[in-house]
C-alpha positions in Angstrom: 18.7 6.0 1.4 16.8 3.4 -0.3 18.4 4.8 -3.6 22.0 3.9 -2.5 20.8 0.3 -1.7 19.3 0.2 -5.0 22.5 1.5 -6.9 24.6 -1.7 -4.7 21.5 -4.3 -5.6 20.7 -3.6 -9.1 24.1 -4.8 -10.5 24.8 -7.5 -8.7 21.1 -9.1 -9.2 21.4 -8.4 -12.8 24.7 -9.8 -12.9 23.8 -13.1 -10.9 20.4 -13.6 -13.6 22.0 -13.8 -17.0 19.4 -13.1 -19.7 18.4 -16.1 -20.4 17.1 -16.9 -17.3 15.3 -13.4 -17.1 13.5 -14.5 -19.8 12.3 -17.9 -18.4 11.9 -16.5 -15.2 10.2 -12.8 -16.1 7.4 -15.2 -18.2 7.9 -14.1 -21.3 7.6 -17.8 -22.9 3.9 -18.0 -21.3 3.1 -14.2 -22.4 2.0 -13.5 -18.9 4.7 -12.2 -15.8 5.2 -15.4 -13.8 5.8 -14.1 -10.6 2.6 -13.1 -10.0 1.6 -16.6 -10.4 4.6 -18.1 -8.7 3.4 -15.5 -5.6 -0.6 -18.2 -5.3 1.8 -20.9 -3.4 3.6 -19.3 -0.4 0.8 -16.9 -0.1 -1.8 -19.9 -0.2 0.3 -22.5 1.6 0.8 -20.1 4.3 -3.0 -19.0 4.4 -4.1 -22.1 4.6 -1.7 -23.1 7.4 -2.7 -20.3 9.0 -6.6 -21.3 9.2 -5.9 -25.0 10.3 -3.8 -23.0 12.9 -7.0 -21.8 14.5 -10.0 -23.4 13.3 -8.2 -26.9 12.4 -7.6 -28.0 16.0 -4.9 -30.5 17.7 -5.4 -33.0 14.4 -4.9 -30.2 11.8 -1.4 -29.8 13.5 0.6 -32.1 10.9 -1.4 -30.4 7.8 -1.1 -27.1 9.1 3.1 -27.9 9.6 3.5 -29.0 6.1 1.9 -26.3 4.3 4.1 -23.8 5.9 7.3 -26.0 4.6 5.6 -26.1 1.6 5.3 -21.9 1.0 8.6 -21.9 2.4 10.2 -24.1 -0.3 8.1 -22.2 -2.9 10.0 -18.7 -1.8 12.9 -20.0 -4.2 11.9 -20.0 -7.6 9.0 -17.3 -6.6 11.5 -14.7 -4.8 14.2 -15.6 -8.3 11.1 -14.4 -10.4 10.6 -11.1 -8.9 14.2 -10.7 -8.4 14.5 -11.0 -12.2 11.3 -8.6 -12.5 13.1 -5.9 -10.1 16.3 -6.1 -12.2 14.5 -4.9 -15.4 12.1 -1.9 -13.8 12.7 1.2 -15.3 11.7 4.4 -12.6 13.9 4.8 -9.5 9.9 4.9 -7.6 9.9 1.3 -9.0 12.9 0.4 -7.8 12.8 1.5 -4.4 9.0 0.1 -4.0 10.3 -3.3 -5.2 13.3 -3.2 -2.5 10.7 -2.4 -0.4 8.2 -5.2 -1.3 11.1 -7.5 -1.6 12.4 -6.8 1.9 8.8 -7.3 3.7 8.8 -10.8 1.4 11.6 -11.5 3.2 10.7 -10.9 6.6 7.5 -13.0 6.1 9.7 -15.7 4.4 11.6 -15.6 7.8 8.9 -15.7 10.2 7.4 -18.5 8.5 10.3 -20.7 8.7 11.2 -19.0 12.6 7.2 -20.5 13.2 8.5 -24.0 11.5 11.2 -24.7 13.4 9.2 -23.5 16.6 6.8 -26.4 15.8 9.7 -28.7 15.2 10.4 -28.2 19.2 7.1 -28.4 20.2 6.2 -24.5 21.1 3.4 -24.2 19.0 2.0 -21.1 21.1 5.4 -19.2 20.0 5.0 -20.8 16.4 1.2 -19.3 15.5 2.6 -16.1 16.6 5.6 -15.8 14.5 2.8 -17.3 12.0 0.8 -13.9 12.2 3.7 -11.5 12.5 4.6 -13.7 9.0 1.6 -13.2 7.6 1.6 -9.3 8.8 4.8 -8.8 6.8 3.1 -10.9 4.0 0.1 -8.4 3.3 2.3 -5.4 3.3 4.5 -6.9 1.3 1.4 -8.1 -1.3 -0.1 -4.6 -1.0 3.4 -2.7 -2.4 3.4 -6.4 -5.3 0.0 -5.0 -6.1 1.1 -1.2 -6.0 3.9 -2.6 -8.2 1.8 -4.2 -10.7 -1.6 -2.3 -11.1 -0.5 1.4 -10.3 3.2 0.9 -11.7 2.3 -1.2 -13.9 5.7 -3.7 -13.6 5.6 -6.8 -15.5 2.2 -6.0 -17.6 4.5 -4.7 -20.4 3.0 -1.6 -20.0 5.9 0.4 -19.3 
């Protein structure tokens, strides 16, 4: 199953990143994969919210709001950098372990904004929720990043 979305995906992402933007993008001008590094923001900006969620109290409330807007503008360039990572893996295991890890990314991505636009209308309750579902989908998605990189070695240039 997951090889059938992978056979649709891979073409089309490699199509929409021409190679010079692979190269910017998979860190090959700073001799280190960026998208780990890219991956600190969202993952911090949302931690952090996260805390001032439940330890920050009533006046943490604006700080904790604008870190979650600002790990959900970082999902851009960050989710374009391991796009461009997926596109050049070499195994079919990679592959279908990125989609994977891309497709939890992307639930976390949308539970963080969901828990955004909650706080925009006031229901913060409904917001810290979709918060930890967010951040649920965020560490199984960093696990399978981390399976990815250390056991698969993706993006070491250790293939």
């Amino acid at each position: 199953m997951l090889d059938r979305a992978v056979g649709v995906l891979e073409p089309l992402v490699r199509s929409a990143i021409p190679a010079r933007a692979r190269a910017l993008l998979g860190g090959s001008w700073l001799g280190h994969a960026l998208h780990p590094l890219l991956t600190d923001v969202p993952i911090g900006a949302w931690t952090s919210s996260l805390i001032l969620d439940f330890a920050g109290g009533s006046s943490a409330e604006h700080a904790a709001d604008l870190l979650l807007g600002i790990g959900i503008v970082a999902v851009a360039p960050t989710a374009a950098s391991g796009w461009s990572d997926w596109s050049e893996t070499l195994t079919p295991e990679q592959r279908r372990v990125g989609l994977v890890h891309a497709a939890a990314n992307i639930t976390a991505a949308s539970l963080f904004s969901a828990s955004l636009l909650r706080r925009r209308e006031g229901r913060r309750t409904v917001a810290k929720l979709l918060s930890v579902a967010g951040a649920g989908a965020l560490g199984l998605g960093g696990y399978l990043g981390g399976h990815l990189s250390y056991a698969r070695s993706v993006g070491t240039g250790e293939r």
